[in-house]
N, C-alpha and C positions, 0 to 999 in steps of 0.2 A: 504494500500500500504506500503509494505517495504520500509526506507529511502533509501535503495539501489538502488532501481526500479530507481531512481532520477537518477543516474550517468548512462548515456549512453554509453559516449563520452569516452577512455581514461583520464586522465585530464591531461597525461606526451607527446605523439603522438597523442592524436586527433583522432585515431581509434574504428571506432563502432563495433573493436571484444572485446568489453569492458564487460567479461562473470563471470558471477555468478560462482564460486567457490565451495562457503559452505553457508550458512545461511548469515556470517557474514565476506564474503570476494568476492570479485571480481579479476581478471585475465585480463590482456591485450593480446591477443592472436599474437599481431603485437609485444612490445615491450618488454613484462615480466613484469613489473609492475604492483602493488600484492596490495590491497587494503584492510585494514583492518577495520572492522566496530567495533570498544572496545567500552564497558559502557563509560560513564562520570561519573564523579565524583561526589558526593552527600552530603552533613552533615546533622546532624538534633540534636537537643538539647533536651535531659531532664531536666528541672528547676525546683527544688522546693523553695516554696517560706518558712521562718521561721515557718509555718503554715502547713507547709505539700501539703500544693493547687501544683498541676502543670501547669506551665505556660504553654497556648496554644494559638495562633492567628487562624484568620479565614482568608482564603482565598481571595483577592481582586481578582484574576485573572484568567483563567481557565489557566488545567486542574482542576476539583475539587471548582469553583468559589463557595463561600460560606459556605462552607464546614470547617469545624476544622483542625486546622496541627501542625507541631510544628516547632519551629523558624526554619530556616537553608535553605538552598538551594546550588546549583553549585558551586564548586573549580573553578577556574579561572585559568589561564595558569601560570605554576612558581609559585603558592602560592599550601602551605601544605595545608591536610586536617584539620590541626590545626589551621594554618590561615584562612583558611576558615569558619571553625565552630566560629571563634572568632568574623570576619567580617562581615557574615551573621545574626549572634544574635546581634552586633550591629546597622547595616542598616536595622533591623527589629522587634526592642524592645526599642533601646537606650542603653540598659544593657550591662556590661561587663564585659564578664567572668573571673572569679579569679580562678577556680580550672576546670579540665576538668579528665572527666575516660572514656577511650574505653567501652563500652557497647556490640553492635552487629554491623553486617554487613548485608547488606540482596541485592540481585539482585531486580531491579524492571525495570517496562516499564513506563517511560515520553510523555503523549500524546504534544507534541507541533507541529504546522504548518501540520495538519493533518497527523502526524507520529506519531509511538510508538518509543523515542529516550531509546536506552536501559542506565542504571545507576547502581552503583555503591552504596547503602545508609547506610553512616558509621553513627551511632547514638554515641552518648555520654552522658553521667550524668555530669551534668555542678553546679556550684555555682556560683551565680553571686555578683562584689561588692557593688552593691546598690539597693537592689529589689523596691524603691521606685521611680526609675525613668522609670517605664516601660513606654512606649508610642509609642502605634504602628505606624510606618511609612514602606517605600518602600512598596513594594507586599502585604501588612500585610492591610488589613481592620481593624480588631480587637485587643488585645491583654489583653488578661485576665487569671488570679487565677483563677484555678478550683479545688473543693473537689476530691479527688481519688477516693470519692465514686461517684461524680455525671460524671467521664469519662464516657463513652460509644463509643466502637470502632466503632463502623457502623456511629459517626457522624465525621469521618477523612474519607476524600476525596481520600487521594493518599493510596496506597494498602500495601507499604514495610513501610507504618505511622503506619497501624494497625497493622500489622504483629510485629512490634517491639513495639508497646505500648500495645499491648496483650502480651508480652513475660515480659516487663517489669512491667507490673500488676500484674503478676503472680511470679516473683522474688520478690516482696515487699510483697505479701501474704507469701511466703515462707517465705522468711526473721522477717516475725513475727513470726511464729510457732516457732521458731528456741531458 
């Protein structure tokens, strides 16, 4: 089911000519009030540790429960993606980023409350000030150093994680030939 399907009602007049649009908008046919379904907002971290290991947690919650990801999650209302990426690697490691670089961007689908919520997933290459105090808490079951050699995409749960940690796998191969 579409999150759309959910909105009957107007939510402005109260009118059930409350009508599908486009994929990602609805129409009040009583009032003209125009509803638009945008991505949210998303961050995700690249960490390496002095070692080269990249930092990855496991999953506490579905979508994806169990499963490999990398720090980050939801912007929050009023707060930058920069805050975001700052706040979510600390409510999910303890760690606190000192350096941050734009990476990629990638669309993706959010299974929550039996919907595909669409998103927004800006990734980053992060360094953090203290790699010694990693300890997973919030959504995070795990959090652990992995060898670059022993990643493997197929064990990350959410689909714009692989898609950007295949892309970034293959930048750090390059960037050795180089």
């Amino acid at each position: 089911m579409h999150v759309l399907d959910k909105f009957r009602y107007c939510p402005v007049c109260g009118s059930k000519h409350f009508v599908e649009q486009t994929e990602k908008s609805k129409h009040c046919e009583e009032c003209g009030f125009e509803y638009f379904l945008n991505p949210s907002s998303a961050v995700a971290a690249f960490i390496l540790n002095k070692q080269g290991e990249l930092l990855v947690t496991r999953r506490k919650y579905e979508p994806g429960r169990g499963t490999l990801d990398l720090p980050g999650g939801f912007c929050d209302i009023g707060e930058t993606i920069g805050e975001a990426l700052i706040r979510e690697v600390k409510e999910e490691t303890n760690l606190t980023i000192k350096e941050k670089c734009y990476f990629c961007s990638l669309p993706n689908k959010y299974r929550y409350s039996e919907f595909d919520i669409p998103t927004l997933d800006a990734f980053f290459v992060c360094s953090v000030e203290d790699e010694t105090l990693l300890k997973a808490a919030d959504d995070v079951e795990e959090a652990l150093w992995m060898p670059l050699s022993d990643v493997r995409t197929e064990q990350f749960g959410l689909r714009s994680i692989r898609q950007a940690l295949h892309d970034f796998l293959q930048k750090r191969v390059e960037n050795l030939k180089k």
